[in-house]
N, C-alpha and C positions, 0 to 999 in steps of 0.2 A: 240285820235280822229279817227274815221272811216275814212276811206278814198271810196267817192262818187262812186270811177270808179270800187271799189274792190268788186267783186260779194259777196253776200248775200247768205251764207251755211245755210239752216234749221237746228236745233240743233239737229233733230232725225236723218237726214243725217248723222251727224260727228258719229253721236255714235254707228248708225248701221255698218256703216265704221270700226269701232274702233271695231266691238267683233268679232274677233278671233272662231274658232273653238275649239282651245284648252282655250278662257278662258268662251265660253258658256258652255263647258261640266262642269268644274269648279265650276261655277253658281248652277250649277243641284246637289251641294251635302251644305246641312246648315251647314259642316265647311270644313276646306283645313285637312283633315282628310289622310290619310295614302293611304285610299281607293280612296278618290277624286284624290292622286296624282297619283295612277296605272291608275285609266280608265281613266284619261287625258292624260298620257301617253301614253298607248294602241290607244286612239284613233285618236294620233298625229303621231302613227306609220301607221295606215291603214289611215290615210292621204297624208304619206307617198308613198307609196305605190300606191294609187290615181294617184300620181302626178308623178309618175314614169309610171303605165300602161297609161295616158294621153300621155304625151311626146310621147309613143313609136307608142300609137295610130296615132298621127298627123303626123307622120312623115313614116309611113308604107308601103306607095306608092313609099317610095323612096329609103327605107332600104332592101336590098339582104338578104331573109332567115326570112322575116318577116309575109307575106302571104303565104297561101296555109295550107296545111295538110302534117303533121309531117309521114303520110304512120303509125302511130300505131293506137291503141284503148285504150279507158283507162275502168277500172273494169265498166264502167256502158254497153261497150259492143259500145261504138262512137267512131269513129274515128275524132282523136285529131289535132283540128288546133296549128300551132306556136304559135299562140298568147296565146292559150290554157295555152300552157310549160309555157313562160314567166312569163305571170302574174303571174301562181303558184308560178314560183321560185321566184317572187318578194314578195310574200307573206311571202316566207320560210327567204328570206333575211333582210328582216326590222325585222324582229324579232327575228331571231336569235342571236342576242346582245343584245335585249335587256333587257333578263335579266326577264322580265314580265309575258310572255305563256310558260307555260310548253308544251303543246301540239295543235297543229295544224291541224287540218280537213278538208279535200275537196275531192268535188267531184270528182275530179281531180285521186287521191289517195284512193289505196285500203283500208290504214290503217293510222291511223294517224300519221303523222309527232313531234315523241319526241323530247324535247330538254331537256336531263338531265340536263345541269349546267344549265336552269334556275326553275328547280321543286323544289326546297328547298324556292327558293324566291316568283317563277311566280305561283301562284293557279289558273289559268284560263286556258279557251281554247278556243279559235277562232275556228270557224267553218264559213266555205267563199265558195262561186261560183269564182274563179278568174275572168272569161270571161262568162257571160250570154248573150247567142244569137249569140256565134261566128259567127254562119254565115254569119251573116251579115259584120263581118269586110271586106272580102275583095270584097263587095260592097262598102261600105263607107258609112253604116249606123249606126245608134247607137246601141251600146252595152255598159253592166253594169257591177258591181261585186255586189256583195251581201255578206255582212258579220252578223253575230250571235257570240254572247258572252257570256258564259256560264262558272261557277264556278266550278271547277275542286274537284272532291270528293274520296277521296280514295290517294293510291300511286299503280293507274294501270300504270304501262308500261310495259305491258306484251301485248300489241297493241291492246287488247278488247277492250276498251273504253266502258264497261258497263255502268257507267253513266251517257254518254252522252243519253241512251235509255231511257230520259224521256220525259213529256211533255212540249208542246211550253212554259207556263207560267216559266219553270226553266228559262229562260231567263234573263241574267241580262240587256241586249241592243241587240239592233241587228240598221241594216241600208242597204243602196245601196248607190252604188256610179254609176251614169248614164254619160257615155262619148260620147258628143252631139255638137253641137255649142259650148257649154259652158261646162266644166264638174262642174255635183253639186254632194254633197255628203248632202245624205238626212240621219237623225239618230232618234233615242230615247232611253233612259234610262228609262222611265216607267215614266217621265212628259212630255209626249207631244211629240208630231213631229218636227223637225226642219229643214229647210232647206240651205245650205252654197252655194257659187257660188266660183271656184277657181278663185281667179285672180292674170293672169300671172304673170304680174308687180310686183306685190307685195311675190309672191308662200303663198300665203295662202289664207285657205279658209272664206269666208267673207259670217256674217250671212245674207240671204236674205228672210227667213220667220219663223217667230216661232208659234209653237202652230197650226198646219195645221190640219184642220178641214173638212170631207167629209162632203158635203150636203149627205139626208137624201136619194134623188134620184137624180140619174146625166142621161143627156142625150146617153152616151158611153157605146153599149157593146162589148167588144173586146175577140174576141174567133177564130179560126183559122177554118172557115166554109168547109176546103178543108175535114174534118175529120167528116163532116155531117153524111158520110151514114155508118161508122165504131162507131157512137153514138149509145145508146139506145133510146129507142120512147122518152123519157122524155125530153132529151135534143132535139133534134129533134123540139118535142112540142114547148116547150121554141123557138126555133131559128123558127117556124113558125109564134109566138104571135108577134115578134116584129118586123116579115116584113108585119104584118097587120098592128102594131097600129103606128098610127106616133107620134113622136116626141123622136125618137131613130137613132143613126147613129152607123154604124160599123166601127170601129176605130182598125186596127190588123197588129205590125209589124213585129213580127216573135222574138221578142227578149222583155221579160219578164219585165226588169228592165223600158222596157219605155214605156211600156204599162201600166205597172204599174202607172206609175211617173205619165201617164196623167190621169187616175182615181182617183189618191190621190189629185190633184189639179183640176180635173174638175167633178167628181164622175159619178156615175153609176157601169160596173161591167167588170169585169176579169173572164176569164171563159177558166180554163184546165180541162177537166172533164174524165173521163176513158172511155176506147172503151169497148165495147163487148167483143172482147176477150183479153185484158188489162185493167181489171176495176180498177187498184191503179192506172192508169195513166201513166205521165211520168217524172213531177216533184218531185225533191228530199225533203224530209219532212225538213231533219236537214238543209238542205243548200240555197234552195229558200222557198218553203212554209211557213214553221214556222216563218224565222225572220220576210217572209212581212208580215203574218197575228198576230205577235205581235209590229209590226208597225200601221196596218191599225186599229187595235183596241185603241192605243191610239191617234189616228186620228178618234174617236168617228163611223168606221164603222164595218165591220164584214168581216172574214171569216170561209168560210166551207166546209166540202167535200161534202155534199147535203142533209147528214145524223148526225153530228156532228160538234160541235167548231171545228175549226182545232188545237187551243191551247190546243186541251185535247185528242190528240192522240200521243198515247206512240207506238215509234217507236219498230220495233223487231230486227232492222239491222240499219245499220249506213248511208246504203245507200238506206233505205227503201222509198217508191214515195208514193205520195197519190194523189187523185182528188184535185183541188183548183178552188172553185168559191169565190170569193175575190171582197171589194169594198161599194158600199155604202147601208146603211144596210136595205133600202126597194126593191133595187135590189138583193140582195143577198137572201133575203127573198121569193122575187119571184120566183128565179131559184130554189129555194128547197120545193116552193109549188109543181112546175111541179114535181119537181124528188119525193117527198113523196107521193105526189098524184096516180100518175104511179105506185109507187110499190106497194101500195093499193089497186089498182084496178088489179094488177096483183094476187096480193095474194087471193082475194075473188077470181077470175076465177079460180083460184087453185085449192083454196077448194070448190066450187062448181061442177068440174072438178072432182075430189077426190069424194065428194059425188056420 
């Protein structure tokens, strides 16, 4: 018999309660296959991991040797915050037992991180941002990691990584993990978006949305205006039409992963576009671009560099950058009318010019 005073649990409560991170991934394969039990694994290690850069996040204000800049640069030519180091090496560490990734990649790192005792067993390779948007940590704003998963082909450890040098679609998952109020770690394996929330109590992450969906047009566009007059006219254009038309706000926090996260839940657009005299940009194709833009595409939006899918550019380097305008797919569409349009109109001056 019920008891009158005992609160009333809705049944989709308990059961949303009840899925686990590692047993949604599980879900996502039609049997407990060999394979289901690696990328559940794998993805209970960069959970892992998650929950180790969280901790060290929360408590960084108080920890000696935790803030600031480490005084080096890493291969992209930046000088490298602490947290920078950590995270990496927390990345290097959950996995080095476990036996799973033969090979490791970040930005971080000029060359990828081997793990001979596990390349007999482990065929894959992680490819991560540790810390996206460092700078912000020692303000106390949010920063991300960013992870990509990608099937290991060959027996390279001769540190090339040639084939990692193909297109976004090799992808077997990719994700972020956003370190905010709450830390989530957002995923997909090529069904659908999903989102988890850590919670403390329990250390694990708990499903909080499945199947996330961009509206077609969102009111957000988020693009870093300080970098106006180092644009081309086209983007220019663009950032002129939507301080005419209303029903747009600029939404811009200097760190990728949560910029991101509020387009995917609220839509509209993301916009890192290349300067004049840096036209790839500044973002890394293997390590931010690519995983979001085969995230955002199974969240029903799009990305692009203004000229192309961004899922269909084959990198030449490992730490190759490209443009990224990102987000929902009639905003995305628009920023590439400006930029097509533009170089159109530049090209006939050309040859009219020429004639």
């Amino acid at each position: 018999m019920n008891n009158p005073d005992q609160p009333v649990i809705p049944e989709h409560t308990l059961d949303r309660d009840c899925t686990t991170l590692s047993r949604h991934v599980l879900q996502q394969f039609p049997s407990f296959s060999a394979e289901a039990q690696d990328i559940s694994a794998i993805m209970n290690r960069i959970a892992l991991a998650a929950k180790l850069i969280s901790r060290r996040l929360s408590r960084a204000g108080l920890m000696a040797g935790t803030l600031g800049f480490t005084g080096e640069t890493n291969v992209q030519g930046e000088s490298v915050k602490k947290m920078d180091v950590y995270a990496n090496e927390v990345f290097i560490s959950v996995f080095k037992q476990s036996g799973l990734v033969c090979r490791l990649a970040s930005e971080e790192m000029e060359k990828p991180y081997y793990i001979p005792e596990n390349c007999p067993i482990g065929r894959y390779t992680l490819l991560y941002d540790p810390i996206d948007g460092s700078s912000n940590v020692d303000i106390n704003l949010n920063v991300g990691s960013i992870f990509s998963l990608r099937q290991q082909e060959g027996n390279d450890l001769n540190a090339e990584a040639r084939d990692l040098l193909q297109d976004g679609h090799k992808q077997i998952g990719a994700g972020y993990v956003l370190y905010g109020p709450s830390t989530v770690l957002v995923y997909s394996l090529g069904q659908g978006v999903h989102s988890f929330i850590l919670d403390p109590s329990l250390g694990e992450f708990i499903l909080a949305e499945e199947n996330i969906t961009l509206p077609a047009h969102g009111p957000v566009y988020s693009v870093n205006e300080g970098n106006y007059w180092q644009w081309s006219e086209s983007i220019r254009e663009y950032i002129r039409y939507v301080h005419r038309h209303e029903g747009y706000t600029a939404r811009y926090s200097g760190a990728l992963v949560g910029d991101f996260h509020r387009i995917l839940l609220q839509g509209g657009v993301f916009l890192y576009p290349g300067t004049v005299k840096k036209p790839e940009g500044k973002l890394r194709l293997l390590y931010e671009s690519a995983p979001l833009a085969f995230l955002v595409e199974q969240a029903k939006g799009r990305a692009s560099t203004g000229f192309q899918d961004l899922l269909d550019i084959v990198p030449d380097k490992l730490h190759a950058r490209s443009p990224l305008i990102i987000g929902s797919t009639e905003d995305v569409q628009l920023v590439e009318s400006f930029i097509q349009d533009w170089t159109r109109r530049v090209s006939e001056q050309t040859a009219v010019t020429s004639s």
